[in-house]
C-alpha positions, -999 to 999 in steps of 0.1 A, spaced: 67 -46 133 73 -10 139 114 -2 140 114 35 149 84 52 175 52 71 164 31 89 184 -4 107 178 3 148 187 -33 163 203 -58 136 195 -63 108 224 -95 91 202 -66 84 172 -40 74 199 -66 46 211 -80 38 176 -45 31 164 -28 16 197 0 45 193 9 64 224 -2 102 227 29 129 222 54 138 251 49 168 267 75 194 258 96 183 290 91 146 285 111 129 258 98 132 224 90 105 193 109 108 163 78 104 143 40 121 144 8 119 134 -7 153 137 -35 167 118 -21 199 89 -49 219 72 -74 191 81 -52 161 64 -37 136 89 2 138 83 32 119 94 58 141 102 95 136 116 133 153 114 131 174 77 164 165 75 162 129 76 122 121 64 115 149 43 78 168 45 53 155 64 38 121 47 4 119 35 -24 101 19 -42 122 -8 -64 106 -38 -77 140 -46 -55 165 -56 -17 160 -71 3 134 -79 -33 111 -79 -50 133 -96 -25 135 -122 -21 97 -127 -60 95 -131 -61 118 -156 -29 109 -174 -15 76 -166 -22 54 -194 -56 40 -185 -53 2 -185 -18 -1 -204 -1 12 -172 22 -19 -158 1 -26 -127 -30 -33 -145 -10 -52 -170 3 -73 -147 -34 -75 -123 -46 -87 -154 -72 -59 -167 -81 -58 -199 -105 -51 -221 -141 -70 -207 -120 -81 -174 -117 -61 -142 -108 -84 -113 -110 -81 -79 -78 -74 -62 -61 -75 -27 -33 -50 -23 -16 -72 5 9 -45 11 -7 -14 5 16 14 15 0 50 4 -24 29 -16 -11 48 -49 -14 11 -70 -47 5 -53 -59 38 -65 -47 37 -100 -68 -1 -99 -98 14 -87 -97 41 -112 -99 14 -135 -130 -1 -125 -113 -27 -99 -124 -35 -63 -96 -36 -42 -86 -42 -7 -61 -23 6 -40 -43 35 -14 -26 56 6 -34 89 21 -6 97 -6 16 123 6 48 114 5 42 74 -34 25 80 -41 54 100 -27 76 70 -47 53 44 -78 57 62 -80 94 64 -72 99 28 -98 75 20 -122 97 39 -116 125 21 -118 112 -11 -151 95 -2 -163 137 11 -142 150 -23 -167 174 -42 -155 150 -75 -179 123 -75 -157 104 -103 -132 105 -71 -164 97 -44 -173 63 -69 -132 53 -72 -133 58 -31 -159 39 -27 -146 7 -50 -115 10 -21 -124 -9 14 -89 -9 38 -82 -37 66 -55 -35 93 -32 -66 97 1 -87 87 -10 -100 55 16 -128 61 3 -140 91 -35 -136 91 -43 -129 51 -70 -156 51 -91 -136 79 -84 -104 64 -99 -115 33 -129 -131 53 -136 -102 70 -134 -77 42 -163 -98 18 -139 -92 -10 -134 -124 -33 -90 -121 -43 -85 -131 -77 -54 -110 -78 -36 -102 -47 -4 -74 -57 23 -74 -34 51 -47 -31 77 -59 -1 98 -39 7 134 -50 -12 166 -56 8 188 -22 16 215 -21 0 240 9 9 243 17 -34 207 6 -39 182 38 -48 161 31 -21 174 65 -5 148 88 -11 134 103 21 104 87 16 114 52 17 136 58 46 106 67 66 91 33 53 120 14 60 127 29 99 88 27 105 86 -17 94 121 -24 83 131 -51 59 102 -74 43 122 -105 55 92 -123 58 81 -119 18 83 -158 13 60 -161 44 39 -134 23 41 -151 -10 32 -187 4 0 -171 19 -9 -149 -12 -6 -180 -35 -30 -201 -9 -58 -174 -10 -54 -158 -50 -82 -178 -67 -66 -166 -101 -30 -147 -100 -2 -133 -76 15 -104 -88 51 -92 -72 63 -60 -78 99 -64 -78 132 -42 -88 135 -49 -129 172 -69 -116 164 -80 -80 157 -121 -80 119 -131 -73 112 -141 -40 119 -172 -23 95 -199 -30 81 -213 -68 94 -195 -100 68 -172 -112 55 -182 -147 54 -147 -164 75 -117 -163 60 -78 -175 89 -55 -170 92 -18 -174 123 6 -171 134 2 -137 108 -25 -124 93 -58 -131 58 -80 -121 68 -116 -115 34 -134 -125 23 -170 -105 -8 -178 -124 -33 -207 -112 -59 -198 -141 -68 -174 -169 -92 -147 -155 -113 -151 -181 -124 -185 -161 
């Protein structure tokens, strides 16, 4: 699914782990995107120009931090729509995880999630933050870490054995496809460039939705663009929109069942 090459810069145990090839040699021709290790975190890392700073997972410090602290506890809109509330903390299968900044915040709220992502380099990103989080000197962060379990795969394609293999029970399973470019559109933040050269369009979302809907035992949730049009497939039977997003809802039962 990768668009654009990534290769691993001075560690061949990574390169193998991940299936990614090992940096160029200064004469050979080089990748336009890294995985090196900075100050002991695994980064991402490309043209500043184009990508920004180097990409990384962190559930310790910064933005993470922050959010625990800060966010809104269980009125934030992911956990609205995921379905926690008071006396209910589902299990939850983030079937496109990215940096794993919604599974975090469901974590911190008591949920076990499962973080599923495609893309080798992002996994590789997600599974050294996770590390360190599980090492952090914070054991609040240590017991959210350890609620968080990560699987490598296309949820679209093999979600069922993902979900076998993981021992995690879905009743929720969040998805967060990537939405169409559009030239105007405001996904031109460096960041999402990166994410859209590294797997490109989610053109297979209906493919995505289908399977999410077979395995949920209680709810979907889609993470959409407050004006893009759900996904292709059934109507979703609840809506929970914020300033500049939405969660389409397909419910099969009250989690309270």
């Amino acid at each position: 699914m990768t668009q654009v090459p990534v290769a691993v810069e001075g560690e061949t145990a990574l390169a193998k782990r991940w299936s990614l090839p090992e940096q160029a040699s200064p004469a050979g021709q080089a990748t336009p995107l890294v995985l090196r290790r900075d100050d002991g975190r695994l980064v991402l890392a490309g043209d500043l120009k184009r990508y920004g700073h180097p990409l990384l997972v962190d559930f310790v410090t910064g933005k993470a931090a922050h959010r625990r602290r800060f966010g809104g506890g269980r009125g934030q809109l992911v956990a609205r729509a995921c379905g926690l509330a008071k006396g209910v903390t589902p299990s939850v299968v983030d079937a496109t995880a990215g940096l794993g900044r919604d599974a975090f915040v469901l974590a911190t709220l008591g949920a076990e999630v499962l973080l599923v992502e495609r893309v080798a380099a992002i996994a590789a990103l997600l599974e050294d933050g996770l590390a360190r989080a599980r090492a952090a000197s914070d054991p609040e962060v240590r017991r959210i870490a350890a609620r968080m379990c990560l699987a490598h795969g296309d949820a679209s394609r093999d979600l069922v054995s993902l979900v076998v293999d993981s021992g995690v029970t879905p009743q929720v399973i969040h998805l967060d496809p990537m939405f169409p470019h559009r030239e105007k559109s405001a996904l031109v933040k460096k960041e999402m460039r990166l994410f859209r050269d590294l797997a490109g369009d989610d053109t297979d979302a209906p493919r995505l939705l289908e399977a999410a809907l077979d395995v949920a035992t209680h709810r979907v949730v889609v993470k959409r663009p407050r004006k893009a049009p759900p996904i292709a497939g059934p109507a979703p039977r609840h809506v929970i929109a914020g300033k500049t997003s939405r969660y389409d809802l397909y419910v099969h039962r009250a989690l309270a069942d």
